[in-house]
N, C-alpha and C positions, 0 to 999 in steps of 0.2 A: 504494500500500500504506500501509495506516496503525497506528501499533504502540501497544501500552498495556504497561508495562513495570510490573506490579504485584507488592506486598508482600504475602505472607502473614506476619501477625505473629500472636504469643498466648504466652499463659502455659504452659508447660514441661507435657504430655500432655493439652493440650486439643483437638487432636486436627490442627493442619495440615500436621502431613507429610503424613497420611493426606486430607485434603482436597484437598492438592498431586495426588497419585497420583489420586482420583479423578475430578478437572478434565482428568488429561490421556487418561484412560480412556475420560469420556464425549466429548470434541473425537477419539478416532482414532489418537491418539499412538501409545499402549501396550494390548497385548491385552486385560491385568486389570493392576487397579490392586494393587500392590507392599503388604506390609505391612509395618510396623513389624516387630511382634512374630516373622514371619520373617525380617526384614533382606533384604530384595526389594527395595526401596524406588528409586524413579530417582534420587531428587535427595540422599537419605543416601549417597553413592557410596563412603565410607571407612570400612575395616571396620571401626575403632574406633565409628564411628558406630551400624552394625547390629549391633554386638555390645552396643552399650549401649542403642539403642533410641533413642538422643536428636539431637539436629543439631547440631554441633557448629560447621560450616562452610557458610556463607549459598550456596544453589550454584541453577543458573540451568537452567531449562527452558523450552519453548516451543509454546505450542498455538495452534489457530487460534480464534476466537472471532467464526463469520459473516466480515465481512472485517476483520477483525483480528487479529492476529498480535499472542498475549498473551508476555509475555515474564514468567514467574513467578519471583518470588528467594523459596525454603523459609530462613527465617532461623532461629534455635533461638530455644528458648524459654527454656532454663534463665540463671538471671540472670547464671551467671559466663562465659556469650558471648553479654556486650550488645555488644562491642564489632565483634560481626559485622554484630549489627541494625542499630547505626549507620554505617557505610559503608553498606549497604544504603538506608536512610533518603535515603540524599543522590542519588539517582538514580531515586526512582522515579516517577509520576504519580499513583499512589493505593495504597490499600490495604485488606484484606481484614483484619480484626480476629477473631479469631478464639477463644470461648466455648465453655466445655463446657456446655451446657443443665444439668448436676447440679452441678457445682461454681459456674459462677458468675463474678460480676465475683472474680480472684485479684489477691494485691497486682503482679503483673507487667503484669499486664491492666493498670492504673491509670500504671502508669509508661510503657506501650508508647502508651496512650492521650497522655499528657500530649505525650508528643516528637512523635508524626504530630500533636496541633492546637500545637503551635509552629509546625510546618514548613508549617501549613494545609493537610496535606494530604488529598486529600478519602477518603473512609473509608467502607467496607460493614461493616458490624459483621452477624458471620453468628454465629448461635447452634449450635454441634451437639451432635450425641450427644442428639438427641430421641425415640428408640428404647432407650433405657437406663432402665433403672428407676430411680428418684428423678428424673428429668428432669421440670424445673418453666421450660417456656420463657417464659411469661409472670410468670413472679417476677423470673425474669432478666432479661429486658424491660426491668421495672420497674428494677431495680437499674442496667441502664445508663443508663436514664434518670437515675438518684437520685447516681450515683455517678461516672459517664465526661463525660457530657453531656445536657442537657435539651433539646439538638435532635436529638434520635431519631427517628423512626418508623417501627414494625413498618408492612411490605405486605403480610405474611402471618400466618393465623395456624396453629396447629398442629391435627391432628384425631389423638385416641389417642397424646399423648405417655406417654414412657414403655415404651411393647409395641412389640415387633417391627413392628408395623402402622402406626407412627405419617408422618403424612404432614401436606404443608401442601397450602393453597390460597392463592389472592389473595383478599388483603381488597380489597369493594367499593373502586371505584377513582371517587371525586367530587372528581375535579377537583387533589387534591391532587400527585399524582405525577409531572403534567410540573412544577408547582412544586418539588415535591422535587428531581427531575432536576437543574434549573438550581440547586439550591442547594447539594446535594450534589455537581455538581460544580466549585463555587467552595468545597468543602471545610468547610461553613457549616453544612450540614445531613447528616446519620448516616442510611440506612434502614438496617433492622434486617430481616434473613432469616434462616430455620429451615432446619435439614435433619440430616442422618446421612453422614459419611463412609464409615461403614462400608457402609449397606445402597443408597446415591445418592440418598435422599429429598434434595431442595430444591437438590441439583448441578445439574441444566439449568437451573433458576431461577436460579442466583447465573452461572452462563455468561452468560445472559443479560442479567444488571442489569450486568453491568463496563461493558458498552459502553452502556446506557442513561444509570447514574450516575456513572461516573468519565471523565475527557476522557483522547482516543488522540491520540496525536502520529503526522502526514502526514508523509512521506519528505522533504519538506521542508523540517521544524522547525517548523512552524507546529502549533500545534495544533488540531485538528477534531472539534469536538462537533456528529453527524450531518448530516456534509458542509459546514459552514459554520465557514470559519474566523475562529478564536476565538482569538487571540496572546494574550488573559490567562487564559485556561485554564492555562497551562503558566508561570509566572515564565522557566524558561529561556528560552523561545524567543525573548525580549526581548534585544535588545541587541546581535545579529551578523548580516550579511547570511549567508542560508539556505546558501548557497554557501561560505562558509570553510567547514572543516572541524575540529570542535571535539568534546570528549568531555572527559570524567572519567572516572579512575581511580578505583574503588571497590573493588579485591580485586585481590591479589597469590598467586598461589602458583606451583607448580613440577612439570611436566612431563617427565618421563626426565632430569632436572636442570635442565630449562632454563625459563627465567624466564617466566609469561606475565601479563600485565595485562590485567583484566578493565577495558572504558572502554565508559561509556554515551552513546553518541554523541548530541551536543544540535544540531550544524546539518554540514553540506556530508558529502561520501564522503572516507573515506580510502582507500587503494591501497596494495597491496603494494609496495615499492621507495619511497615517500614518505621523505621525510624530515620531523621535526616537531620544533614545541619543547616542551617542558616545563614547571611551571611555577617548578621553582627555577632554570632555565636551559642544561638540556643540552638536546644537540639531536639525535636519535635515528633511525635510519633503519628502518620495519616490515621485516619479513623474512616474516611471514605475519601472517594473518587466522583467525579464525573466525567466523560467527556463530549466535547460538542461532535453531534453526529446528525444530518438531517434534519438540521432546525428546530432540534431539542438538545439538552444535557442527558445523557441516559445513565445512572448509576454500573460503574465497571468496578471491574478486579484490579482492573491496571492501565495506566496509561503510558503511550509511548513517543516514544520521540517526534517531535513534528505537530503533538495533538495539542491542544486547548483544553488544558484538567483544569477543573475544579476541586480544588481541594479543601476537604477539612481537617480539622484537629490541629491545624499551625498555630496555637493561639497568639503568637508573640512574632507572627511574622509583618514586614511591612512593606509597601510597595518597593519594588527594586531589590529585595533582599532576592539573592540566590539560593535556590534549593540546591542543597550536594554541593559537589567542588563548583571551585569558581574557572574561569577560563579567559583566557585573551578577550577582553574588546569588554567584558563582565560591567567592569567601571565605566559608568555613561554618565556625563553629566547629561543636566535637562538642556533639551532642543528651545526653550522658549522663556521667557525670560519671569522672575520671580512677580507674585503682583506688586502692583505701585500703590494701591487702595488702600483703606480700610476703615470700618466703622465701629461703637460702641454695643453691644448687647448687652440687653436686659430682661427680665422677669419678673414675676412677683418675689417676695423675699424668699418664699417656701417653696419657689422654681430654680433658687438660682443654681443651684448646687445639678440639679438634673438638667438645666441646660448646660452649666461646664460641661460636665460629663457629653454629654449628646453634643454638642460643637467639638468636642476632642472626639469622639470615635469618626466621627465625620474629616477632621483632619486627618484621621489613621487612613482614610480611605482616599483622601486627596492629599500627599506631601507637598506640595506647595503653598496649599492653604494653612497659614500658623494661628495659633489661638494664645493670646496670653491674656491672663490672670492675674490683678496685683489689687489690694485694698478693695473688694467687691466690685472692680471695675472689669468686664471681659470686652476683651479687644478681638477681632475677626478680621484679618487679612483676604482684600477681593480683588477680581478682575473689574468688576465694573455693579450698576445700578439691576441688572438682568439678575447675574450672582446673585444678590442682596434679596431680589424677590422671589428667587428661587429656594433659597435657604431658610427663608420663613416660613415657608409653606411646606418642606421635607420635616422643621420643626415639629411644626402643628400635627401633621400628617402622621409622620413616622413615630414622633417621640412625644408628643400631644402636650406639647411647651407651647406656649403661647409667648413668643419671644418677640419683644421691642428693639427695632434696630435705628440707631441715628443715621444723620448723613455720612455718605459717603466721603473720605478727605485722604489726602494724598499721605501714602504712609513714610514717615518719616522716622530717621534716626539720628541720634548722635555718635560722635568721634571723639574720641579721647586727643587733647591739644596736646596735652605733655605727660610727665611722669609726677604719679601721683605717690603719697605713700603715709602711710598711719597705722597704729599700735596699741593696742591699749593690753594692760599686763592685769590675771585674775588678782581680785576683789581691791585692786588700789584704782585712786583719782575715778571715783563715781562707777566704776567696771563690779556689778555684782554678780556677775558670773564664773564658774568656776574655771574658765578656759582664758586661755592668752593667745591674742592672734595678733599676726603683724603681716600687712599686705602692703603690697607696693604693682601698680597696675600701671601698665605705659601702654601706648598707641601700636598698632600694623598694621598693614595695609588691610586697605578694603576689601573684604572677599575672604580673609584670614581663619575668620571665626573665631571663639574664644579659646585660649590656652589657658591651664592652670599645672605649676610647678612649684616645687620644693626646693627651697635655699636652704630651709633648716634640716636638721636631722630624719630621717623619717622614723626611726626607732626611738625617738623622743617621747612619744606615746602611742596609744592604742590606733590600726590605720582605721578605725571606725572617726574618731575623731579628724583625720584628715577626709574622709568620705565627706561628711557631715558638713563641712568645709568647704570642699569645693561644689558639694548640689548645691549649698546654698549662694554661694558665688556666683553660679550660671545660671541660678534663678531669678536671681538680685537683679543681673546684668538685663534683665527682661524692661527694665525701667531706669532710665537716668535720672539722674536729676533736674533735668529737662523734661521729665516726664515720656521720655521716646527710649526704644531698645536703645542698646550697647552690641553690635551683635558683634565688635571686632577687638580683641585686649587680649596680653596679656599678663596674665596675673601672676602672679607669686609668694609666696607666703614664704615670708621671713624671719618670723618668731610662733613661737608655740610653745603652748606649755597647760598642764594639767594636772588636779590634783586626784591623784590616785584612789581608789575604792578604802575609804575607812566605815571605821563605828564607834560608837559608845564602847566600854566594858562590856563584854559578853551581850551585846546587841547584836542586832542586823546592820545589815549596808544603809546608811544613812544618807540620802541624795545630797542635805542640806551641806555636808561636809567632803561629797565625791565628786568628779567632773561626770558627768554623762553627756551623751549627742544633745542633748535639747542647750546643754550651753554653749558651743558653739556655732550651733544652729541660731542662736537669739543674738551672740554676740557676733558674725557674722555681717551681717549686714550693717551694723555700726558700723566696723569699723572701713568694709570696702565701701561706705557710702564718706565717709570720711575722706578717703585716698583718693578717690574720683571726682569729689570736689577740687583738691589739691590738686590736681590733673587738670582739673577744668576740659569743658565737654564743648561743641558748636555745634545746632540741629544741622541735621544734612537733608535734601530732598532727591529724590531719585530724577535725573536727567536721563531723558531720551532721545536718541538718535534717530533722524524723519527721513523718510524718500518720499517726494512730493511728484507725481506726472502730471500733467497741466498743461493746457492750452497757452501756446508763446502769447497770445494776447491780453493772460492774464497774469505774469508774473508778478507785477508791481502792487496788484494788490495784495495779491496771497505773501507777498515777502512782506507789507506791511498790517498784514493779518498776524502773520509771527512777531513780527516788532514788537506788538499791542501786548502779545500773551509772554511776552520775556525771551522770544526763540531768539535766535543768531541764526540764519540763511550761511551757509562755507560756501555755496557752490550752485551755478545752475547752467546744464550744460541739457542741448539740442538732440533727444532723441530722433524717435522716428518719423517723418512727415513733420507734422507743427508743435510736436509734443517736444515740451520742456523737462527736465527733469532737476527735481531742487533736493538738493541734501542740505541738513540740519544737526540743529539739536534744539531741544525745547525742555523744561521743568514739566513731569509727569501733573501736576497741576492743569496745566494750558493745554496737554494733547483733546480733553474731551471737547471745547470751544473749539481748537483746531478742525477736530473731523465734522463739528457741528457746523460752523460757517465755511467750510470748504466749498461743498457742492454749489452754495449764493453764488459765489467770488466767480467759478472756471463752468457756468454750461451748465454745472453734471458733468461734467467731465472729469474733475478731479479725482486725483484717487493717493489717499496717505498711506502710508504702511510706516510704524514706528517701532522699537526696538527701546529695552531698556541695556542703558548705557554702563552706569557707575550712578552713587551720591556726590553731593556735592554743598556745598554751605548753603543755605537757603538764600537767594537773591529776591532781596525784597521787589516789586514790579510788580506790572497792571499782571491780573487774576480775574478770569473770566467769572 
């Protein structure tokens, strides 16, 4: 058996749920294919989902494809759940790009493009909705060529786009296509296919090119481009004998409470009653299986290499962690950039505690999204205003919290300006605790994350007492004094000291007279909020980097559209025909005014795609 474990991607109603539904309509799956607009749908399974029409959660189906067994991930479109697209990304073999033939290359299009040619991943760019009126498939064409990549090529072309009638054929085929084949599926070269979700024009056709142009992964891990195996087709299959048994974790969620991990298995079988490791280092026994077969999960013995398991009993596993040994390429940073957002949540007082909870399993399930905690205050990191309405309603719905959320504001942090440092020794100069800490915190680069180390002794006391020490440190650092994380220090503890387990005369252990963790848990943050002061901190705000394309007739406005929102314009050079192209940087602040007054300024014709960059000091400036 040999699997092809493919991405439908595209810009937010360009039409692949509904292409999802009918790949699995025309393979036998399903009777008729689900629609949107009734919320039928297979792979939208969440009624939040079919009541709003959109995808919100990347969910997994299966068809046959000849002898191939397609494993499709429906990922959403809309921008504020990229972070679904990206776990998704890191599992798959190829992908299915996906175009409205009327709207066109969209700015989502262009970002979903850029992250599948980092990962080289190989790519069917299909055109649809060529049966709609305004449908110009050959403009579009052009535009993926002008705009995504100039190794494209259409194999078909369209007859009566536009009318209900519209249908494709194959363009004469000279010699080019097995060329194509082998290049598209080293992810080098794009073909370009037409068709209709709605009416099935160009669906047998695109059934058919997945296994022409994109490489299937053999039960083995090897991978097999038409029987001949190909080990650099696939980067995974490099690096472990086919026989361990190895997967990634790419999706977390919860079944009648109970935990499942979704793990794309890269070489050997796993088995029910297995035991495995992980990749931060627990080591977890399966309890069941699933795997996706025909457009259901069907409870197995074992799953193997190539498949789509579901798995339970990981309870401490988390998105990205590796099942089994790790291998070459394992380590993947995110394709997309962390959010710039975020807003305040609240409850009644007798909820707050079950919405902590419930917004943290919800971040197990999304690692991008962070949740912090400090003085009754819970803080939620987002993509945008969409996010925010969607997570109210998963709230309500799932976990039946009734949760208050503020506006949306740019998430921001602070930086440590210099070296800070402070001490306070047990029970002198006001310290009534029984521990002695001395911390000294200095500045690194951005991106660094927090470090905690040892100057003093470690056998100077018990390592519970250095434990105790540093969670409280990286907890601490959750809040400046600024009121904004610390997400970049390092820390150091300098002095230490405790007093040992006494008693009265033939008593018990006396806390009043012993050190225990709750004292340097309490004095803790004394004293690193002390060092941090002495360091002195600056807010930072996350700056993004813009590509602007745009009509040469409107540059002067749209450059003083940026002015207004605090952006700096680097560059504006003459693409294709009249099209301009502007690069940037702008304060995550001003991008939502940005994409809102674009379209005024250029036609409808404008199109931004933006990128987070690095923080930077907050420059005060007009703020849409």
């Amino acid at each position: 058996m040999s699997y092809l474990n493919l991405g439908i991607v595209a810009h937010v109603d360009a039409g692949k749920t509904s292409l999802t539904e009918r790949l699995l309509h025309h393979s036998g799956v399903i009777d008729r294919p689900g629609s949107v607009d009734r919320g039928d749908t297979t792979t939208d399974s969440l009624a939040l989902e079919r009541e709003r029409g959109i995808t919100i959660r990347a969910s997994v189906a299966s068809f046959p494809a000849g002898d191939v067994t397609v494993n499709v991930l429906d990922t959403p479109g809309h921008p504020d759940f990229i972070a679904e697209v990206d776990r998704s990304l890191a599992v798959l073999d190829g992908a299915v790009l996906v175009l409205s033939a009327v709207e066109g290359v969209q700015a989502q299009t262009l970002v979903l493009m850029r992250a599948l040619q980092r990962l080289r991943l190989p790519v069917i760019v299909f055109v649809n909705k060529i049966d709609r009126r305004g449908a110009r498939p050959e403009a579009v064409a052009d535009a993926v060529a002008r705009r995504l990549s100039p190794d494209v090529l259409p194999v078909q072309r369209v007859l009566g786009a536009g009318t209900p009638a519209a249908r494709v054929e194959p363009l004469p085929d000279d010699g080019l296509r097995a060329w194509l084949a082998g290049e598209s599926r080293r992810g080098a070269a794009h073909p370009v296919l037409f068709g209709s979700a709605v009416t099935g024009v160009g669906v047998p056709e695109l059934t058919a090119a997945l296994g022409t142009y994109l490489p299937v992964v053999a039960d083995g891990g090897g991978a097999v481009v038409r029987g001949k195996e190909r080990a650099d087709a696939v980067p995974s299959a490099v690096g472990l004998r086919a026989d361990v048994p190895s997967g990634v974790v790419f999706a977390i969620d919860r079944e009648d409470g109970r935990k499942r991990a979704f793990v794309r298995m890269r070489s050997g079988t796993l088995r029910v009653r297995d035991r495995v490791d992980l990749r931060h280092g627990k080591s977890e026994r399966i309890t069941g299986l699933r795997v996706a077969n025909r457009g259901t999960l069907e409870p197995r013995p074992t799953s193997e290499a190539g498949q789509i398991a579901v798995v339970q009993g990981l309870a401490t596993a988390r998105v990205g962690d590796v099942v089994g040994p790790e291998r070459p390429g394992d380590e993947r940073g995110s394709q997309f950039p962390p959010p710039s957002y975020e807003t305040v949540v609240d409850a009644a007082p007798g909820e707050r505690g079950r919405l902590f909870a419930a917004l943290s399993e919800l971040a197990e399930q999304d690692p991008l999204i962070r949740v912090r905690r400090r003085d009754e205050v819970i803080t939620v990191s987002l993509y945008g205003e969409v996010q925010r309405e969607v997570l109210a309603a998963i709230l309500q719905r799932e976990y039946r919290v009734d949760a208050r959320f503020g506006e949306v504001r740019t998430a921001r942090t602070e930086r440590l300006v210099g070296t800070g440092h402070a001490l306070e020794i047990k029970k002198q100069d006001g310290n009534e605790f029984h521990a002695t800490i001395g911390l000294r915190v200095e500045p690194t680069a951005p991106g660094s994350g927090v470090t905690f180390e040892l100057e003093c002794e470690r056998g100077s006391m018990p390592p519970a007492f250095f434990d105790a020490t540093e969670d409280t440190v990286r907890r601490e650092l959750a809040r400046g004094p600024l009121h904004w994380p610390v997400p970049d220090a390092r820390v150091v503890m300098t002095h230490s000291g405790y007093s040992p387990r006494q008693s009265h005369m033939h008593q018990k252990f006396n806390k009043a007279m012993s050190s225990t963790g709750a004292d340097f848990r309490g004095l803790a943050p004394r004293v690193l909020a002390a060092a941090v002061r002495r360091a002195g901190t600056v807010v930072c705000e996350p700056v993004h980097r813009f590509v602007i394309e745009l009509p040469e007739d409107t540059v002067g406005p749209v450059a003083s559209l940026v002015g207004r929102l605090g952006g700096v314009p680097f560059e504006s050079r003459v693409g294709s025909g009249s099209i301009v192209v502007m690069h940037g940087e702008i304060a995550a602040a001003g991008v939502a005014a940005l994409q809102r007054d674009l379209p005024g300024l250029t036609h409808g014709e404008g199109m931004c795609r933006t990128e987070h960059d690095r923080f930077e000091p907050v420059r005060e400036g007009v703020r849409a």
